[in-house]
C-alpha positions in Angstrom: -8.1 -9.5 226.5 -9.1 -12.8 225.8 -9.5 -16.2 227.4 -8.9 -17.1 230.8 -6.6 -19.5 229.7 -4.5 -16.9 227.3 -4.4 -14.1 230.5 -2.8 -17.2 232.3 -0.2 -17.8 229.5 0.7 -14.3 229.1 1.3 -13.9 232.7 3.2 -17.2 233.1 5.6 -15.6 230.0 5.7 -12.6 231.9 7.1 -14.0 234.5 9.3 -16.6 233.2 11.9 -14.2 232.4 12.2 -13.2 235.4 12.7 -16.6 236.5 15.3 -17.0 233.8 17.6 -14.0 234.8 17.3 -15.4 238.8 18.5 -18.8 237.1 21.2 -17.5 235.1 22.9 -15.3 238.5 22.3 -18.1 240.5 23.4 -20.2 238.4 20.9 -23.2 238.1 21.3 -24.8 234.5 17.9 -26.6 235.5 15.9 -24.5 236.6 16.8 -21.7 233.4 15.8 -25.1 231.4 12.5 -24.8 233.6 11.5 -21.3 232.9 12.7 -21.6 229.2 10.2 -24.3 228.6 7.2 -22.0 230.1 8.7 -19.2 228.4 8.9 -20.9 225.1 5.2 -23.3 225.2 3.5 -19.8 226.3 4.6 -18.0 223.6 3.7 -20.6 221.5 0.4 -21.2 222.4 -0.5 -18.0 222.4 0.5 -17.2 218.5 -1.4 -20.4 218.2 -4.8 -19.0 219.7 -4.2 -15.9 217.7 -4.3 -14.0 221.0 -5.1 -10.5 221.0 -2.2 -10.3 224.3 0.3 -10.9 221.6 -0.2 -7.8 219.5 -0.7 -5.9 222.9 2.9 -7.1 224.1 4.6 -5.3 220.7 2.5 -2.0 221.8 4.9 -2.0 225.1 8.4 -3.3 223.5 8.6 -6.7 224.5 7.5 -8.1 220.9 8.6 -11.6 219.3 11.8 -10.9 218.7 12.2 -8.9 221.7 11.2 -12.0 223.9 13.8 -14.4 221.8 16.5 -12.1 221.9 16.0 -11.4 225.8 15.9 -15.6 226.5 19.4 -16.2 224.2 21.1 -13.3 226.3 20.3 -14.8 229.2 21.3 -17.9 228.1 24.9 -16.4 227.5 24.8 -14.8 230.6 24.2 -18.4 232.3 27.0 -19.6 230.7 29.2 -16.8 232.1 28.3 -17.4 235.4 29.1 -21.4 234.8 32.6 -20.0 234.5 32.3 -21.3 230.9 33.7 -17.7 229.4 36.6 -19.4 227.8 35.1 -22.4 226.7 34.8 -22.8 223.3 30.4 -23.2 223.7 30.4 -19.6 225.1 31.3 -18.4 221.8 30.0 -20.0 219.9 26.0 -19.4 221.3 27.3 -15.8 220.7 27.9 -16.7 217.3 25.3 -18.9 217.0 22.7 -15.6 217.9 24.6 -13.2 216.0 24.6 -15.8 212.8 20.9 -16.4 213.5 19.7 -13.0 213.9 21.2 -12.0 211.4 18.8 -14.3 209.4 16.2 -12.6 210.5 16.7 -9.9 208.2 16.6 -11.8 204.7 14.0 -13.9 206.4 11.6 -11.2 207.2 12.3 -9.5 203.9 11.3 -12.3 201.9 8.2 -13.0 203.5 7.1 -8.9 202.9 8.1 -9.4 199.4 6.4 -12.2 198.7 3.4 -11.7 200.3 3.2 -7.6 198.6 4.0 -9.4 194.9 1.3 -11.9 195.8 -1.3 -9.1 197.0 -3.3 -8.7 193.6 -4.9 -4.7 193.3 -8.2 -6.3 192.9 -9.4 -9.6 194.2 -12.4 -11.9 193.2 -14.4 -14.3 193.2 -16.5 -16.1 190.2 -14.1 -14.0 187.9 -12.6 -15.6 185.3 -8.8 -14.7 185.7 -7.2 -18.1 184.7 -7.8 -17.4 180.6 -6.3 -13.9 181.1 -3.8 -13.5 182.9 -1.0 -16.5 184.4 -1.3 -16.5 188.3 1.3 -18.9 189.7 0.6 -21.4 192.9 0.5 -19.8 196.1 4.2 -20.9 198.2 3.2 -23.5 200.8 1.4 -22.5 203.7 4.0 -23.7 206.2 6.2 -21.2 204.6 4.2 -18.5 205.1 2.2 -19.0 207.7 3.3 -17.3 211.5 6.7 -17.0 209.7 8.1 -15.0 212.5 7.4 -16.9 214.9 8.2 -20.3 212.9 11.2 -18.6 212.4 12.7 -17.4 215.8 11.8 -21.0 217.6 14.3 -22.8 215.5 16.5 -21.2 218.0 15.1 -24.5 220.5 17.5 -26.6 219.1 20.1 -24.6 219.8 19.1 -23.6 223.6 18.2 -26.9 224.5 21.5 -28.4 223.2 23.7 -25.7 224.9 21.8 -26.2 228.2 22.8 -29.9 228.1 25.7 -29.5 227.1 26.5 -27.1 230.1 24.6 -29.7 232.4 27.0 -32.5 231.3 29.5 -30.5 230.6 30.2 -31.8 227.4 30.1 -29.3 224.7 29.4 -31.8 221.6 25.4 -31.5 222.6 25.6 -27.7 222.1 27.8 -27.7 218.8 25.4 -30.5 217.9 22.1 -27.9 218.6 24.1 -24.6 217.3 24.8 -26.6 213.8 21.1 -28.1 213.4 19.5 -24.1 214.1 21.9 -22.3 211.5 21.3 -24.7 209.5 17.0 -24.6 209.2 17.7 -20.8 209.5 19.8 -20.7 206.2 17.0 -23.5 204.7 14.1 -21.5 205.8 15.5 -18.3 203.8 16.4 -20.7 200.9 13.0 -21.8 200.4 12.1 -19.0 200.0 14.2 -17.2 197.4 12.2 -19.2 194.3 9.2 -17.4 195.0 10.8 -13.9 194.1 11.6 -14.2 191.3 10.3 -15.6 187.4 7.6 -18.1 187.0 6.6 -17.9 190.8 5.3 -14.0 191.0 2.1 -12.7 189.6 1.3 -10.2 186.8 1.8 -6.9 187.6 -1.2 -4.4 188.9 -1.3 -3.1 185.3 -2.0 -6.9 183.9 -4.4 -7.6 186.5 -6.5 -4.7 186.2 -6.7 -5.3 182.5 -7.8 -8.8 182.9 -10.5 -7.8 185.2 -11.3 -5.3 182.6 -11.4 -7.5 179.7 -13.9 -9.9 181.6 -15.9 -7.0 182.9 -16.1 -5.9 179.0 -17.6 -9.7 178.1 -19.4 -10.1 181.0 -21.2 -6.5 181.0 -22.3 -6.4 184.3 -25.8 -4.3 184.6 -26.6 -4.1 188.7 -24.0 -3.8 191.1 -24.1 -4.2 194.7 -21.5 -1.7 196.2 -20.5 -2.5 199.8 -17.7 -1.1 202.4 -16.9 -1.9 205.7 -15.2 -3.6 208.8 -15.2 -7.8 209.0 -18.3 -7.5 211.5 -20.3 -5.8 209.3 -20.2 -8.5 207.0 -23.5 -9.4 207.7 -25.0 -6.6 206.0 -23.7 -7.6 202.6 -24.2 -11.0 202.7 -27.9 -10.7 203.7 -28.5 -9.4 199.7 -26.5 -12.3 197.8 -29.3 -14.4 197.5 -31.2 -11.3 195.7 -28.6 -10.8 193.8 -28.3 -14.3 192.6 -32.1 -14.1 191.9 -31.9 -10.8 189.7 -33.0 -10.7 186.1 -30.2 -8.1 185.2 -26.4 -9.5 185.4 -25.0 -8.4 189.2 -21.6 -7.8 190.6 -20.9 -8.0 194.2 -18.3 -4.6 193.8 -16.2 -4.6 197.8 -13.8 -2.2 198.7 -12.0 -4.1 201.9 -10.4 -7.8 201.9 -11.4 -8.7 205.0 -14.9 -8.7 203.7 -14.2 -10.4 201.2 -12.5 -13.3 203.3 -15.7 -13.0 205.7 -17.9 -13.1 202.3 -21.0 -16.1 202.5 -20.6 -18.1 199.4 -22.4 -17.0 196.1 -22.6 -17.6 192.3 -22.4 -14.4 191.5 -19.1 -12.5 190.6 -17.1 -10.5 193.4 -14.7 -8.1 192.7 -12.7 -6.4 195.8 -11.1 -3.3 194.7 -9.7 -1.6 197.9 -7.9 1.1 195.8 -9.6 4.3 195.1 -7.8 5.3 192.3 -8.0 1.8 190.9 -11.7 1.6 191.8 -12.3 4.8 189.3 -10.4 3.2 187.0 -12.5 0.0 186.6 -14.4 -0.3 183.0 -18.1 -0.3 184.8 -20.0 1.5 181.1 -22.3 -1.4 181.4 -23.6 -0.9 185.0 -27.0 1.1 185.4 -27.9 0.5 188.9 -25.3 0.9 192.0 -27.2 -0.6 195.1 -25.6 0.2 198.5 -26.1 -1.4 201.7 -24.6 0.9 204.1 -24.2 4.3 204.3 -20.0 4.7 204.1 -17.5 7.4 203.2 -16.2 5.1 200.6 -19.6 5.4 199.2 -18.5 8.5 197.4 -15.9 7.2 195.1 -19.2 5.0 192.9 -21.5 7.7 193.6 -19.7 9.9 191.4 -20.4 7.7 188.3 -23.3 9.5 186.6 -24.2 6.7 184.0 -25.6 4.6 186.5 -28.5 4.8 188.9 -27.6 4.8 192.9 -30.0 3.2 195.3 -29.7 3.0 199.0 -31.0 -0.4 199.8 -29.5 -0.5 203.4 -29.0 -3.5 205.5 -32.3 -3.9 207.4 -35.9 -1.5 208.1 -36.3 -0.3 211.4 -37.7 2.7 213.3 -34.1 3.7 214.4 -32.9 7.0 213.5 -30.1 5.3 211.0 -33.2 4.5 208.9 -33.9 7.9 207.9 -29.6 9.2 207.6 -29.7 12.5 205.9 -26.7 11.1 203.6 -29.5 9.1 201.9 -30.4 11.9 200.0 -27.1 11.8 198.1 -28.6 8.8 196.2 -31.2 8.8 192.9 -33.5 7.0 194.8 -34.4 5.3 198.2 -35.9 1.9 198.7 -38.1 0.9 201.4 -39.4 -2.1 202.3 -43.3 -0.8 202.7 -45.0 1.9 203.0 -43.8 2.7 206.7 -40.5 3.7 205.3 -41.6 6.1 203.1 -43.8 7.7 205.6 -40.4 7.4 208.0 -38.4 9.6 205.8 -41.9 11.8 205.5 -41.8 12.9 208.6 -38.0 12.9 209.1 -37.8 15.5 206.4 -34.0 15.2 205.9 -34.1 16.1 202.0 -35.3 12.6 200.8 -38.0 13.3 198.4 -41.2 10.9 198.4 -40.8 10.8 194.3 -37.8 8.8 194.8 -38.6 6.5 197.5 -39.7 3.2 195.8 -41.5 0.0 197.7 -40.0 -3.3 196.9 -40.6 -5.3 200.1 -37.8 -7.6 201.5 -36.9 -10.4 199.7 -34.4 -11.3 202.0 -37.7 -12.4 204.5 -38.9 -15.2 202.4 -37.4 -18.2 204.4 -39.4 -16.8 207.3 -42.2 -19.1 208.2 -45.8 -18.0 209.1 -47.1 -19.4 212.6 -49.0 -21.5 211.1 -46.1 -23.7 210.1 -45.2 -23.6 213.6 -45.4 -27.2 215.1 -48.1 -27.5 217.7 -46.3 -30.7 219.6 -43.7 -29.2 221.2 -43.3 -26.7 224.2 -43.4 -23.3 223.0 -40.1 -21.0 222.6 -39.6 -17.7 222.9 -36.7 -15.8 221.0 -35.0 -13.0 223.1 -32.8 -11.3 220.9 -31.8 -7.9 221.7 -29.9 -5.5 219.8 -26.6 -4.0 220.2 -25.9 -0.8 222.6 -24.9 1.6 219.8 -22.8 4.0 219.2 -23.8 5.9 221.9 -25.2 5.7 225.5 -29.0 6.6 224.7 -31.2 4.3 227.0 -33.1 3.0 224.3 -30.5 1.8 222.2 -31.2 -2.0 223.6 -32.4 -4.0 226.6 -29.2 -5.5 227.5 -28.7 -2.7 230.3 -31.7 -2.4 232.1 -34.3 -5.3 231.4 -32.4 -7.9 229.9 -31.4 -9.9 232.8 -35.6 -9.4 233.6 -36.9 -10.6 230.7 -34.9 -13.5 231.1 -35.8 -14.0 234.5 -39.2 -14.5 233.9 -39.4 -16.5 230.8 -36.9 -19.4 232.8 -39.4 -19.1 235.4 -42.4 -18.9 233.1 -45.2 -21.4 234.4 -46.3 -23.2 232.4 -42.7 -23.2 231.4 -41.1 -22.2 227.6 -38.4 -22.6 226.1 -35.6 -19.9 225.8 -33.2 -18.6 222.9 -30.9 -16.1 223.7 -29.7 -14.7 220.1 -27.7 -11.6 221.2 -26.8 -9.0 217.8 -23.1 -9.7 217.0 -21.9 -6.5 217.7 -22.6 -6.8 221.7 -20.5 -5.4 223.9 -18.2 -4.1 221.4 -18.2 -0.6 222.6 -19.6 -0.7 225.8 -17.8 -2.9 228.7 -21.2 -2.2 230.6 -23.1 -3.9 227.5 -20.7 -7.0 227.6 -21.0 -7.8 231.3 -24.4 -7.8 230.9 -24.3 -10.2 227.8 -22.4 -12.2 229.8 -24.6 -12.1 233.0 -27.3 -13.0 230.6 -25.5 -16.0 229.4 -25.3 -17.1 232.4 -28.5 -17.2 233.7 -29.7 -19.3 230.2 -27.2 -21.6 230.9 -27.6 -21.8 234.8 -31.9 -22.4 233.8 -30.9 -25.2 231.1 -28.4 -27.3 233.6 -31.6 -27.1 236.0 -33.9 -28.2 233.4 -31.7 -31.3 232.3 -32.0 -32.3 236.1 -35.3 -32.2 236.3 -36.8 -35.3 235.5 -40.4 -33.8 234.4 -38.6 -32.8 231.4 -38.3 -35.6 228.9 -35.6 -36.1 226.7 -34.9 -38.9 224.3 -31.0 -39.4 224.2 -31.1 -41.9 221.3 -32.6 -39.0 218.8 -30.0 -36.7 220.1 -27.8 -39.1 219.2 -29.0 -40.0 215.8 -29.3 -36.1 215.3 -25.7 -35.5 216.4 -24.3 -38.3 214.2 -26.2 -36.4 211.3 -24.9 -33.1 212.2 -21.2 -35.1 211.8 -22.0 -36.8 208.5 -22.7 -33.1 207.0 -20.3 -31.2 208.8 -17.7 -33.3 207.2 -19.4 -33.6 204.0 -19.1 -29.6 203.9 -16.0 -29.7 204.8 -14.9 -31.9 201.8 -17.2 -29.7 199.7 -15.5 -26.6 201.2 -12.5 -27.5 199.6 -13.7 -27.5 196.0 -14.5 -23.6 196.2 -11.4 -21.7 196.1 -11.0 -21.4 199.6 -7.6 -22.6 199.8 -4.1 -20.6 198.8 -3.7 -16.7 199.3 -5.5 -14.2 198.0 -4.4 -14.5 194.5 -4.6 -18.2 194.4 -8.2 -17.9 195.7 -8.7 -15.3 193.0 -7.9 -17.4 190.2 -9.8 -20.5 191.5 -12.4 -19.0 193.6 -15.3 -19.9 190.4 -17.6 -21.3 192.0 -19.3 -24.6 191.0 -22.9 -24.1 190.8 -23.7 -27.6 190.7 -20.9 -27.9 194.4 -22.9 -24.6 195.5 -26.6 -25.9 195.3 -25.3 -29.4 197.2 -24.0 -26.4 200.1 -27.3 -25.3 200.2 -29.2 -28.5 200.7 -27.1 -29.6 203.3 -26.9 -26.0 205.3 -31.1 -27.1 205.9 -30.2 -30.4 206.3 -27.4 -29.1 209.2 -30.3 -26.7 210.4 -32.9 -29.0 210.5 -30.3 -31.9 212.7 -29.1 -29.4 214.9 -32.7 -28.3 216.4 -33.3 -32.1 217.0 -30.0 -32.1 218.2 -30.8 -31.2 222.1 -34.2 -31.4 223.8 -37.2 -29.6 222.1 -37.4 -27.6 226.5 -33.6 -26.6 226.3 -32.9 -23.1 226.5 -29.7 -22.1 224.5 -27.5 -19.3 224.0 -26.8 -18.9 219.9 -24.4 -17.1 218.9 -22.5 -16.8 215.6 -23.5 -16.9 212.0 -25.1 -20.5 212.3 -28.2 -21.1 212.9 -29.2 -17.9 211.0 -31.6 -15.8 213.2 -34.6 -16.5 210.8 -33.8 -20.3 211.3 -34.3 -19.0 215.2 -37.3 -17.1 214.1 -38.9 -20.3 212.5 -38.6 -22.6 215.4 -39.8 -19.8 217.6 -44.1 -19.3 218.7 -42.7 -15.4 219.9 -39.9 -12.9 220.7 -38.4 -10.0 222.8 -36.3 -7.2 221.0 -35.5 -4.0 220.9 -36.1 -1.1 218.1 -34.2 -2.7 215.3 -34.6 -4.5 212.2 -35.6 -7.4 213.7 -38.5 -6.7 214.7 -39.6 -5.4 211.1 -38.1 -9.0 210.1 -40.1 -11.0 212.6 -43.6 -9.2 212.2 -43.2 -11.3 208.6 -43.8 -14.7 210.5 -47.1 -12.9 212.1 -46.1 -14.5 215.5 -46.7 -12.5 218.9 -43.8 -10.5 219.6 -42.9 -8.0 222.9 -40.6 -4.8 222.2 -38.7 -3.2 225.6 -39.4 0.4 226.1 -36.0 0.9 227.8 -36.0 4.6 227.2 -39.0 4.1 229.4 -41.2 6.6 227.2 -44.7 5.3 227.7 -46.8 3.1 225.8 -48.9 5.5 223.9 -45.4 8.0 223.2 -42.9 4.6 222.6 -46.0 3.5 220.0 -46.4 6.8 218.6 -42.4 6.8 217.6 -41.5 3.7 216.6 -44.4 2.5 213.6 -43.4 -1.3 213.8 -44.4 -1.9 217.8 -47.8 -0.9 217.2 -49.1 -4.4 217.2 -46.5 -5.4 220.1 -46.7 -5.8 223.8 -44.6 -3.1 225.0 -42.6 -4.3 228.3 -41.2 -2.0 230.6 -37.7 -2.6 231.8 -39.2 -4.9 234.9 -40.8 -6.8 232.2 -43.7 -7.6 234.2 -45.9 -7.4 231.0 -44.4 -10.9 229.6 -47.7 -12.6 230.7 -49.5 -10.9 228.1 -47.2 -12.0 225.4 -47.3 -15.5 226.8 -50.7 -15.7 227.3 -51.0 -15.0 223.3 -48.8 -17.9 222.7 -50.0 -20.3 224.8 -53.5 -19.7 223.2 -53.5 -18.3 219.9 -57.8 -18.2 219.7 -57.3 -15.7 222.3 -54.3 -13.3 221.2 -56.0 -10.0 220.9 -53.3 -8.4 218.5 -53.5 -10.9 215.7 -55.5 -8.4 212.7 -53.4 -5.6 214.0 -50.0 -7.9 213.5 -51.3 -8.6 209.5 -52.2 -5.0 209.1 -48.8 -3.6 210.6 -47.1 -6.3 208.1 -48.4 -4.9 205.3 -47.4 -2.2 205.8 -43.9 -2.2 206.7 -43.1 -5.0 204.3 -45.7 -4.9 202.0 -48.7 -6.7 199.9 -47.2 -10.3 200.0 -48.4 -10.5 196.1 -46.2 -9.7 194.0 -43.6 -11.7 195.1 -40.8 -9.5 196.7 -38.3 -10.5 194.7 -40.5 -10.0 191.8 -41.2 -6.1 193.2 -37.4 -5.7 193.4 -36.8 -6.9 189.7 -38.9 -4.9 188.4 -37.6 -1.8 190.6 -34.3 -2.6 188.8 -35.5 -2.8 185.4 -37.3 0.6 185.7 -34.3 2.5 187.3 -31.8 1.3 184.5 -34.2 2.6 181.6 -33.8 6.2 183.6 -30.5 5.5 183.3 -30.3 4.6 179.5 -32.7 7.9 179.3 -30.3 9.8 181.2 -27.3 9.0 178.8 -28.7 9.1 175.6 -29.8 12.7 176.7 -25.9 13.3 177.2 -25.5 12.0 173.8 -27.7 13.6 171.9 -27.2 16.5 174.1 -23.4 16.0 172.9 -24.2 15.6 169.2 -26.0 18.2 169.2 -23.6 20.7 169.7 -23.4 20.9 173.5 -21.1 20.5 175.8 -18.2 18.4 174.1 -15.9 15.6 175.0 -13.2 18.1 176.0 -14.9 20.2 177.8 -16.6 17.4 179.9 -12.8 16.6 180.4 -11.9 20.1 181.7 -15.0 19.5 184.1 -14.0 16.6 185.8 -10.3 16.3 185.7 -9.3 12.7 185.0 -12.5 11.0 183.9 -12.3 8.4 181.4 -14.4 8.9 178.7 -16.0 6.2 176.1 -15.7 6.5 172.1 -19.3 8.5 172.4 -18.3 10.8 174.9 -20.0 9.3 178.0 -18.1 9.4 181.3 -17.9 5.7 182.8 -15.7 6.5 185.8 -14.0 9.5 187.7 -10.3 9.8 189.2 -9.7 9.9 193.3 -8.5 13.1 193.0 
């Protein structure tokens, strides 16, 4: 629904017109004037928030234009009853609306036109398009953007001059407001007519997909990582471009929606969207040998049935859940696990995933994640409660929220001696269950409610000028990556961001520095004994996890993530399955404390913080890290490289079997044709991509 504050303008609109048809019977030229204004400054501001109310309004009929038409009726009608119905004003407002309405048409059309000619089949970034193909400037934003609503509110001019002039009753203010609104309405639709036509409209889908083509064939990708999905799965992509960047094989980022591409985290390497399936099969990807996917999606199938290349399910995380072990994995050539835990997972799953093509390669993703012994010893200790999300379903265990969240809160505000709180909820909270949200929400509340007590309390010390000093450096490099952000392709529509979107390596590496720079200000930012709710993409939970002696979580890949840092950690049974039976399921609480949904068993996991000598689960945390994630030599990334290198020689194997196999005297070109209808084939007879059909 939204904001308090956007429920309050959508109800004030709501009932504005009301207010306006009771002013125009009455009549009361003022008062009309009165509701127009809330009418108009709602309407506004909630286009201007981006309110979710406003699509809701066009489910029930009373959309933008709707709401604009409804206001100038009235407005005639208002005039009628002023007994102005043979003055000259009366008609011309009606021919004023009729003139501007009918602008509406050419006006919207444009818009549509320009925006489908400007909607490229494949979008990128860190593609060289510019040498290839011409791609004009994007029209100006202000042209573009909200145009509907930009569009109808011109009308203003001509309301507010016709309700003057039937206050004054003189009608030069109305022909005065009438003239001005025709007149932007006929300029708006002007503007836009040069970007229709010649010079201002892209190559055509056949162009652009041979550009993309032509740099695929000198760039010759090798490893691509192949993702699909909504804009808050995001996430799950962007936790692997740093691997990516760090491969020894040349990567692609290969997407299938926009809106993950506009929610994409910056990277060096090249991104090509392709949201069409057809024009997905028709990309020139000869050169690839390994697919790697991150999620298991329907879209999935349209790479997976490209034999010259290898397909990996890499996932987006390594957890006990049942995700981790979906029998769709066995679709791929081979699965890869983080340690030896996930091997045994899909072991003992036994959904068709066969050990010979499970590979370890660790997580490289974990190697920002500190080790308690970086820890600082000087400051009060905090503990990191962050729970997963309630699933898909209504199974208990699915996360804490529900039953012991507000618990485990509870008691670590109260903890004595006291800790420090962080309250990292999964972004998906509360998305499908209502129940889920209010809880998120009474959770909030109580960190927030213990943090205004703490400030009061003068036994905790704070030291305002560092804050200060911290908040002034937050500043500084929020606005220096705000200049900087402007320098990546970022700006324009999707085609302009396309051709510009190469990033600057030199511009990307500066981003990096001061993204730990911003995380390192921001902690120093507010008292070291301030509990905090964090939510969004910044700080990054293993920024959480590194300023953090323990945490609370749930069954999720989190905890798999966390056991990295070797820190205490508590996991909520909230199934309420038993210690020994919650153990025996779920590998990666074995060196845990287990809490119940009361959460009465924090103590133990506090004890082990506050004295680390004394934590009785330490050589069973190293063990368990091993092996989920494991041997910490070689390198991770080192483990994955070399995964990568030994999957695309059984690739090469693979097709120069079909070659040989083809020269041979087997099955021919033609007949590999009549097998899969559509596929392209290379000068040697090697299939590099299939049809949608």
């Amino acid at each position: 629904m939204g904001s308090a504050a956007e429920l309050a303008a959508a109800v004030l609109m709501l009932l504005g017109f009301p207010c306006l048809m009771v002013a125009a019977l009455v009549p009361n030229v003022y008062a009309f004037a009165a509701a127009a204004a809330v009418t108009y400054l709602a309407d506004h501001y909630l286009h201007r928030r981006g309110s979710y109310l406003i699509s809701r309004l066009s489910k029930v009929r009373a959309g933008l234009s709707i709401r604009f038409l409804i206001r100038q009726l009235l407005l005639v009608l208002l005039l009628a009853r002023l007994s102005l119905a043979d003055n000259l004003i009366y008609y011309g407002a009606i021919a004023c609306f009729i003139a501007f309405f009918a602008l509406q048409a050419p006006h919207g059309a444009l818009v549509t036109l320009i925006r489908n000619r400007r909607r490229l089949p494949v979008a990128t970034r860190n593609v060289d398009l510019t040498s290839r193909i011409r791609i004009p400037d994007a029209p100006p934003q202000g042209l573009l953007d909200r145009s509907a609503e930009k569009m109808l509110h011109l009308d203003l001019f001509a309301v507010a001059g016709i309700l003057v002039a039937a206050a004054l009753e003189t009608s030069w203010y109305g022909y005065a407001g009438i003239g001005i609104t025709v007149l932007l309405a006929l300029l708006y639709v002007l503007a836009l007519m040069p970007y229709v036509r010649g010079g201002r409209i892209p190559p055509n889908a056949d162009k652009v997909l041979a550009a993309v083509d032509d740099w695929m064939a000198g760039y010759k990708p090798q490893t691509v990582l192949y993702f699909s999905g909504s804009k808050d799965s995001a996430y799950q992509v962007n936790m692997w471009l740093e691997t990516m960047e760090q491969l020894d094989s040349r990567p692609l980022v290969l997407l299938r929606e926009r809106v993950i591409l506009q929610n994409l985290a910056p990277t060096t390497v090249p991104v090509v969207c392709v949201p069409g399936g057809v024009h997905l099969m028709n990309l020139d990807l000869s050169t690839v040998r390994v697919a790697l996917y991150a999620a298991n999606v329907g879209k999935n199938i349209h790479l997976l049935r490209v034999p010259t290349m290898k397909h990996v399910f890499i996932g987006h995380g390594d957890s006990d859940k049942i995700a981790s072990v979906n029998p769709f994995s066995k679709v791929y050539d081979e699965v890869w696990t983080a340690g030896r835990a996930g091997r045994d997972r899909y072991a003992i799953a036994d959904v068709g995933v066969r050990d010979d093509d499970i590979a370890e390669v660790g997580r490289p993703q974990l190697a920002p994640i500190r080790t308690r012994q970086d820890a600082p010893e000087d400051r009060m200790p905090t503990v990191l409660y962050a729970p997963t999300w309630e699933g898909w379903d209504d199974n208990p265990g699915n996360t804490s929220i529900l039953l012991a969240g507000e618990n485990i809160v509870r008691r670590l505000v109260q903890a004595d001696p006291p800790v420090r709180v962080l309250y990292k909820p999964h972004p998906f909270t509360g998305t499908r269950s209502a129940k889920a949200k209010a809880a998120h929400e009474r959770i909030t509340a109580l960190v927030e409610q213990a943090a205004a007590e703490r400030a009061a309390d003068s036994g905790f010390f704070a030291d305002p000028a560092a804050q200060e000093e911290a908040g002034a450096e937050l500043t500084r490099i929020e606005a220096r990556l705000a200049e900087l952000s402007g320098t990546g392709g970022d700006k324009g529509d999707e085609a302009e961001q396309s051709r510009d979107g190469v990033v600057d390596v030199t511009v990307h590496q500066e981003i990096a520095g001061l993204r730990a720079e911003w995380n390192t200000a921001y902690w120093r930012s507010f008292p070291a004994h301030e509990h905090r709710v964090i939510t969004g993409a910044e700080p990054h939970l293993y920024d959480c996890f590194n300023v953090s002696d323990a945490m609370v979580s749930d069954i999720s890949s989190v905890v798999s993530d966390f056991i990295a840092s070797g820190k205490p950690y508590a996991v909520t049974d909230s199934a309420g399955l038993g210690v020994e039976e919650f153990k025996r399921q779920n590998t990666a609480v074995r060196a845990a404390v287990i809490l119940s949904n009361s959460a009465q068993e924090l103590g133990g996991l506090l004890a082990a913080v506050r004295d680390p000598a004394a934590d009785p689960l330490t050589a069973d945390r190293a063990e368990l890290k091993r092996y989920l994630l494991g041997p910490d030599e070689p390198k991770s990334i080192d483990q994955f490289n070399t995964a990568v290198a030994e999957l695309a020689r059984k690739a090469e194997r693979r097709n120069l079997g079909q070659e040989t196999r083809s020269a041979a005297g087997g099955t021919d070109a033609g007949e590999l044709a009549e097998l899969v209808p559509g596929q392209r084939l290379s000068s040697a007879g090697e299939a590099d991509g299939v049809t949608a059909g």
